[in-house]
C-alpha positions, 0 to 999 in steps of 0.5 A: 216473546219479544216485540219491535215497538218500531213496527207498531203505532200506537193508536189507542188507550183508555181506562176501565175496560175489561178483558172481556170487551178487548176479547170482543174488541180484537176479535170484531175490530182491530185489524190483523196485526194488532196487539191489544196490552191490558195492565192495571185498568189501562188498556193499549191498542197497537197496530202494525205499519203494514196494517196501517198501510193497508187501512190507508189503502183501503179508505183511498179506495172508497165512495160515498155508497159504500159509506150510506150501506155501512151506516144503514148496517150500523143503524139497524143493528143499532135499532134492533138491539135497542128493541131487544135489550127491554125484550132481553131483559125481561126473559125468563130462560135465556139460553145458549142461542140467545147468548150467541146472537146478542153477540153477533149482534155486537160483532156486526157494531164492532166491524161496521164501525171499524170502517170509520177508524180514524187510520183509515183516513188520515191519506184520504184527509191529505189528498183530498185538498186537491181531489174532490171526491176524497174531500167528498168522503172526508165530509161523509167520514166527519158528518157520520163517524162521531154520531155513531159512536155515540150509539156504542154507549147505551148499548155497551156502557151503561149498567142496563145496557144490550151489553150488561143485559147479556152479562147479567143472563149468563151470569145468572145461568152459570152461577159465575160472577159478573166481576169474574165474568170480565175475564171470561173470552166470548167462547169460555162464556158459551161453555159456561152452558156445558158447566165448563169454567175458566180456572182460578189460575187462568183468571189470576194471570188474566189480571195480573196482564194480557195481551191480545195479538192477532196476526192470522188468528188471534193469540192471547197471552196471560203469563211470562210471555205477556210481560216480555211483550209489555216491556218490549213496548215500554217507552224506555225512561231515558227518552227526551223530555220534548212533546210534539204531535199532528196539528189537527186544527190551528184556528188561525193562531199561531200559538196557544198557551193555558193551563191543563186539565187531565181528563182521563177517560174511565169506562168503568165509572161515568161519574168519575168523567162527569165529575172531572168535566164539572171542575174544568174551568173555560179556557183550559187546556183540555189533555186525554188519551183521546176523546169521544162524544162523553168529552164534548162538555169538557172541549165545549170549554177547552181553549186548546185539545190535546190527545196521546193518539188519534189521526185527522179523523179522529174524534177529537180532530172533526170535534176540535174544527167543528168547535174551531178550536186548536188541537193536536193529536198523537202526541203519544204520551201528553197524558203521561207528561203533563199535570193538572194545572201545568201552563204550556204553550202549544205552538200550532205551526210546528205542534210542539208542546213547551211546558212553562210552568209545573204547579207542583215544582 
């Protein structure tokens, strides 16, 4: 099955997540016309311009109240499952129902916070220098968006979490393991109550790639026809060495220069992160797929951000002025090009990126 790259974005990547929440992911988040890619722990997000364009549309036409109901919604939920995961954690008969909601639970995350994708902004950032009720919402998207992301942690990334909580049950009922469990799709976990598992082959392909295409349903592709659309997106070797992207925040400055320090961001193990942000030194270059609230000690330090993707409110951008530090974003592969240690120079009038010097030359 082949793809046309040229009908995509590109618009996310992280390491450590599992089939499992990309299930999840597409179903409750990404919009129609997503291809979500998984090979070898990295994770990739693709969206249709047409999608974009319709997400563009629909932040052009929001106000403020809609805004206040969706971050109620994302309170409560978040309220109510911090209540139930000690409630959950202690049960004795977990059942099938109870699979169900705390997975509704999820979904209802999932979709409300879908409202603060950064593509859904990127129109309303550039209008509202001259409409005040744009420049209205871009405050409200900047004040709430990276406060409640922060909220998906506890709740989905941590080994006593809503999230792990649920896993653990079932695993526990179905006698399948957690490990194995990743590679279960929310419905092939409800059957698990009727005694029906996922065979050894699926679970094999599962691992060896997958790919998540939704466009009027969601299609999930685990064999020749997944590799096919990996290498139609593969970003062809012969492609220029020059590195550019969207200038989020300059700071006043012209120009940046420092060393890099590569931080890629590791679901699957916080101390990996932890770690990574305890031997960055002040003034680096800070350079990720994207960042999130977990990376705030590392841009703290940060001379300069850089990140593969992300739009004007992304989290790394609000973060980046926030900080009043420089930063550019959807350079689609700085954390592919550039080395720890590596000295460059961002120009932050044009957004090119000038490596001037590889430590390991």
């Amino acid at each position: 099955m082949k793809i046309n790259p040229a009908d995509y974005v590109f618009t996310f990547e992280a390491q450590g997540t599992t089939f499992q929440f990309e299930d999840i992911d597409s179903s409750y988040y990404t919009p129609e016309g997503s291809l979500i890619v998984g090979k070898d722990g990295v994770v990739r997000t693709y969206i249709a311009k047409e999608a974009i364009k319709r997400m563009q549309e629909f932040g052009e036409s929001q106000k403020p109240s809609d805004l206040y109901a969706i971050v109620a919604s994302i309170q409560a939920v978040r309220d109510s499952v911090l209540v139930e995961t000690s409630e959950y954690a202690g049960k004795e008969t977990f059942t099938i129902d109870d699979a169900r909601h705390m997975f509704d639970q999820l979904a209802s995350l999932f979709r409300d916070y879908f409202y603060f994708d950064f593509s859904n902004w990127d129109t309303v950032f550039q209008k509202s220098k001259s409409d005040p009720e744009m420049m209205e919402m871009v405050r409200l998207v900047e004040q709430y968006k990276n406060e409640l992301r922060a909220y998906f942690d506890p709740i989905m990334f941590t080994d006593d979490g809503y999230y792990a909580v649920l896993l653990g049950h079932v695993s526990k009922v179905s006698g399948v393991s957690r490990e194995e469990l990743n590679w279960y799709r929310e419905a092939e976990i409800y059957n698990l109550f009727d005694g029906m598992r996922v065979s050894p082959e699926d679970i094999a392909w599962r691992k060896k790639g997958y790919v998540f295409q939704k466009d009027d349903g969601i299609q999930v592709f685990s064999d020749i026809e997944a590799q096919e659309i990996m290498q139609s997106l593969a970003t062809p070797a012969s492609i220029a060495q020059t590195l550019s992207g969207k200038i989020a925040h300059a700071a006043g400055k012209d120009k940046v220069a420092g060393n890099v320090r590569l931080i890629l961001r590791d679901y699957s193990d916080v101390s990996v992160l932890k770690e990574s942000m305890r031997r960055m030194q002040e003034g680096e270059i800070l350079v990720s797929q994207s960042t999130d609230p977990e990376l705030l000690e590392a841009m703290k330090k940060a001379t300069a951000i850089v990140t593969d993707v992300g739009g004007m409110l992304s989290h790394a951008a609000i973060t980046a002025r926030e900080l009043n530090i420089p930063c550019v974003v959807g350079t689609e592969r700085a954390s592919k090009m550039l080395k720890d240690g590596q000295r460059v120079e961002i120009d932050l009038r044009t957004g090119e990126i000038t490596m001037l010097h590889d430590p390991k030359a």
